[in-house]
Each structure stands twice: as structure tokens, then as C-alpha cells.
C-alpha positions as CSV (number, residue, x, y, z in Angstrom):
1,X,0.0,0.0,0.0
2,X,1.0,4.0,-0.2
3,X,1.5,6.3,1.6
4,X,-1.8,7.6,1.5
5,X,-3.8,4.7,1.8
6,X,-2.0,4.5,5.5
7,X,-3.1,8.3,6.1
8,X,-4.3,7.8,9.4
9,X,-4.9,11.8,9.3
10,X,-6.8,11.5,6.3
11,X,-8.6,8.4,7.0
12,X,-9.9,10.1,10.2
13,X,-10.9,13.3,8.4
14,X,-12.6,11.4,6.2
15,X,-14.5,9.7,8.4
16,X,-15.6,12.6,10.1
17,X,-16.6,13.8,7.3
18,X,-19.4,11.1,6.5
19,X,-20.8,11.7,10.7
20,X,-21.4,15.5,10.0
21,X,-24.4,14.0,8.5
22,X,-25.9,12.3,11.9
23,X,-27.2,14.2,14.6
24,X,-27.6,12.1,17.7
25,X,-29.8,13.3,20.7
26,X,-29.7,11.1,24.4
27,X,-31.6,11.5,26.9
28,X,-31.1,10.1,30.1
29,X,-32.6,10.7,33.4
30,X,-31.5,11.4,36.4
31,X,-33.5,11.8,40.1
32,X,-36.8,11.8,38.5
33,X,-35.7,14.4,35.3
34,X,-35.0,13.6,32.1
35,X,-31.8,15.6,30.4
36,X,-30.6,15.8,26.7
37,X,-28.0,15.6,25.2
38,X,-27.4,16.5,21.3
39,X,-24.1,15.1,19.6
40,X,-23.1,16.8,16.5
41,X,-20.1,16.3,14.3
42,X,-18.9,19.5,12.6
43,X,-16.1,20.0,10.4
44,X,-15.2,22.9,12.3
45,X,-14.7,20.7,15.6
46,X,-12.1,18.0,13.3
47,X,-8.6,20.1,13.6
48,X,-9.2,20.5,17.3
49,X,-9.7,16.9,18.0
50,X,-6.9,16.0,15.7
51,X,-4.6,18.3,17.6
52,X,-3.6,21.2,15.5
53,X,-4.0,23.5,18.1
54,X,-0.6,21.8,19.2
55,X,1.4,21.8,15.8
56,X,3.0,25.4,16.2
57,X,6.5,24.6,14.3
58,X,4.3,23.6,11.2
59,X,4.3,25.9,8.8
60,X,0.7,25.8,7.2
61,X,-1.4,28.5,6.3
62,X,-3.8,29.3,8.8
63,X,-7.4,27.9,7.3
64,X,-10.5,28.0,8.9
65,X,-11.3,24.7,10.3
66,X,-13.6,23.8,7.2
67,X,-11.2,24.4,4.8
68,X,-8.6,22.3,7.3
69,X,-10.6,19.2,6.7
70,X,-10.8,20.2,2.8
71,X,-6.9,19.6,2.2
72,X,-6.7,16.9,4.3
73,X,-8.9,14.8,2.2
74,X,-7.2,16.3,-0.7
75,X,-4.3,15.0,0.5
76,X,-2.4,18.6,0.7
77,X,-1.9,18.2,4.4
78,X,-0.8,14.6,5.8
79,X,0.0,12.7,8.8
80,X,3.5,12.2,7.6
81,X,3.9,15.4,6.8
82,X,3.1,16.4,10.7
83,X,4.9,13.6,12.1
84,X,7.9,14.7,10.3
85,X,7.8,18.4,12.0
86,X,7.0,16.8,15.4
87,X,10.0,14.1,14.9
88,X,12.8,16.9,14.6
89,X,11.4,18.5,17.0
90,X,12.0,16.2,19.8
91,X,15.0,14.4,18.5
């Protein structure tokens, strides 16, 4: 396989990308009241949970969060391509 097939980065982005189309909403109850909770998946959320908030020696132009996710699964920005910034980094 390539490299890209083994994106983790962009196999993750991709996958969030098909659960922006679910909206899940649990409720639970608790001492005789019931409580939601809505669960939402929104491309602006993905480069937070991914950790790009913690890449500062990468030198990326600074998208909006939508437009992160659009180059990941264009392949423009990769997990190897980050791993490689954080690897110098700590060697």
C-alpha cells in the first residue's frame, strides 16, 4: 500500500466527514428528570480533535477549520507530513 492509503490523518478526516451527517440526541434521566444531550459532528470541531491546536513549528497556512478538513482529504496536508515536524522537533 502507499502512503496515503496509510493516512491515518486523512482516513480520520474522512470519516468525520461522513458523521457530519448524523445528529444524535440522548436522553437520560437522572433523580426523576429527564436531560438531553445532542451530539453533533462538525467540520469545524475536526482540527481540534486532531490536535492542530498543538502543531506550532508547522508551517501551514492558517485555514478555517472547514477548509482544514478540505486539504486533508485532498491530501495537501498529511499525517506524515506532521509527524515529520513533530520528529525533529524532539530528536
Amino acid at each position: 500500500m502507499d502512503g496515503q492509503a496509510l493516512d491515518i490523518l486523512y482516513q480520520a478526516a474522512s470519516v468525520w466527514n461522513e458523521l457530519t451527517e448524523y445528529r444524535y440526541a440522548l436522553t437520560y434521566g437522572y433523580k426523576k428528570q429527564l436531560y438531553t444531550v445532542n451530539l453533533t459532528f462538525s467540520l469545524e470541531d475536526f482540527p481540534h480533535l486532531a490536535g492542530f491546536q498543538y502543531l506550532r513549528d508547522l508551517s501551514l497556512p492558517r485555514y478555517n477549520p472547514r477548509k482544514t478538513v478540505d486539504r486533508i482529504l485532498d491530501h495537501k496536508i498529511t499525517f506524515e507530513q506532521i509527524t515529520k515536524v513533530n520528529n525533529t522537533r524532539i530528536l
